[in-house]
C-alpha positions in Angstrom: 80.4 -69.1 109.2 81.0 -65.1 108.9 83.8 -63.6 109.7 84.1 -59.8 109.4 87.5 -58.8 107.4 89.1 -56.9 110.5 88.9 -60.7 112.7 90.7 -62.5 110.4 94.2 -61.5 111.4 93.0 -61.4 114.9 91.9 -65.1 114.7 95.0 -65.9 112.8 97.3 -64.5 115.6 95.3 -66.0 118.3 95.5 -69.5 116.3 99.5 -69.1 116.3 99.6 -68.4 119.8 97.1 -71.0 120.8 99.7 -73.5 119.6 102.1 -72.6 122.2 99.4 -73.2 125.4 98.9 -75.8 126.9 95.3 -76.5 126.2 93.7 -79.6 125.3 91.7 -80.7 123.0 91.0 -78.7 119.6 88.2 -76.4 120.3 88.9 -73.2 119.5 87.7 -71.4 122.5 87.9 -72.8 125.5 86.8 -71.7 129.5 89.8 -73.5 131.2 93.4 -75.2 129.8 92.2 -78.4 130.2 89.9 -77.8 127.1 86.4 -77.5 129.4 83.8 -75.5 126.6 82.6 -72.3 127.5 78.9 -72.6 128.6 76.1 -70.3 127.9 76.3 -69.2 131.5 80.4 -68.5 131.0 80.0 -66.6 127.8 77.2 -64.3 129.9 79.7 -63.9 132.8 82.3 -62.8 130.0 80.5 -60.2 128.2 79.4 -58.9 131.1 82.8 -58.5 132.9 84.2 -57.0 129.5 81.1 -54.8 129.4 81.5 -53.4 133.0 85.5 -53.0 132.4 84.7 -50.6 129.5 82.1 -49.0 131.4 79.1 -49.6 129.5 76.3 -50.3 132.1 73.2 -48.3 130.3 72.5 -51.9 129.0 71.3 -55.5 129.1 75.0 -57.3 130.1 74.9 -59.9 128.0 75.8 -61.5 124.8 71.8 -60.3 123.0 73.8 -56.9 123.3 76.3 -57.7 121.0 74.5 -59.4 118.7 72.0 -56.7 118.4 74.6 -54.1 118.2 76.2 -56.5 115.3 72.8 -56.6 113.8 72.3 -53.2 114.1 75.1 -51.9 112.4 75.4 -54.7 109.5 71.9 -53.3 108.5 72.8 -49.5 109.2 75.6 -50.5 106.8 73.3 -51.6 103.8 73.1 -55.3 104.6 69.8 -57.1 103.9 68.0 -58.9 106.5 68.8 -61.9 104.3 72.6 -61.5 104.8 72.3 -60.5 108.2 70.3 -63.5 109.5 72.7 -65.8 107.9 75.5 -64.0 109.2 74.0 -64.3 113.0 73.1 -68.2 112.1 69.4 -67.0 112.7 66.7 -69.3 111.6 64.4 -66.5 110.7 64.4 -62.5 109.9 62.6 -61.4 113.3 65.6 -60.4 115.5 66.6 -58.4 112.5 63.3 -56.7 111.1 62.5 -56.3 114.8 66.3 -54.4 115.1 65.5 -52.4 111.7 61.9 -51.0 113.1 64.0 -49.0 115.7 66.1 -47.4 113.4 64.8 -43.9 112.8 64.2 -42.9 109.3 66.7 -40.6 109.1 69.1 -43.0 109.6 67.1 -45.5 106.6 69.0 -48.5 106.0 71.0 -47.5 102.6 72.0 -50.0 100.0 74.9 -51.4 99.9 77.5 -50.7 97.0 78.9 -53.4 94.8 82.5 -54.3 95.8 
């Protein structure tokens, strides 16, 4: 699974603090204390609550958004279609070569450096 550098300590704190609730069960994530998962319906009503308190409504309210915006960005950012599909757990390169035909070509993808 990927997880971007900056959600590491993030998920770390969130892991300490999740020790101290009482929720049940061991899924990280879950809709209610009593360790009930979060649906595909939930995780549509969450994004778009957190969407609409940030006052972005010139979009689709739902989780597509984000991962298009993630997609978006990881390829504006040098990433191949390769890594980004595996990043998203896509099966195939559409979502992203369909993401990378709207990017103007001023803005073409650039290769990423070594690190």
């Amino acid at each position: 699974m990927h997880l971007s550098d900056f959600a590491v300590p993030l998920l770390h704190d969130w892991l300490a603090r999740r020790k101290t609730l009482p929720i049940e069960g061991d899924r990280l994530f879950t809709l209610r204390p009593n360790g009930q998962p979060i649906t595909d319906m939930s995780f549509g009503r969450i994004v778009s609550e957190i969407l609409d308190a940030i006052g972005v409504t010139d979009v689709e309210m739902s989780p597509r958004t984000l991962r298009n915006t993630f997609c978006r960005r990881q390829l504006l950012a040098g990433h191949s279609r390769d890594e980004v599909s595996q990043m998203l757990g896509l099966a195939s390169n559409r979502t992203c070569d369909r993401i990378a035909a709207t990017i103007p070509l001023n803005q073409a993808l650039r290769p990423r450096r070594n690190e």
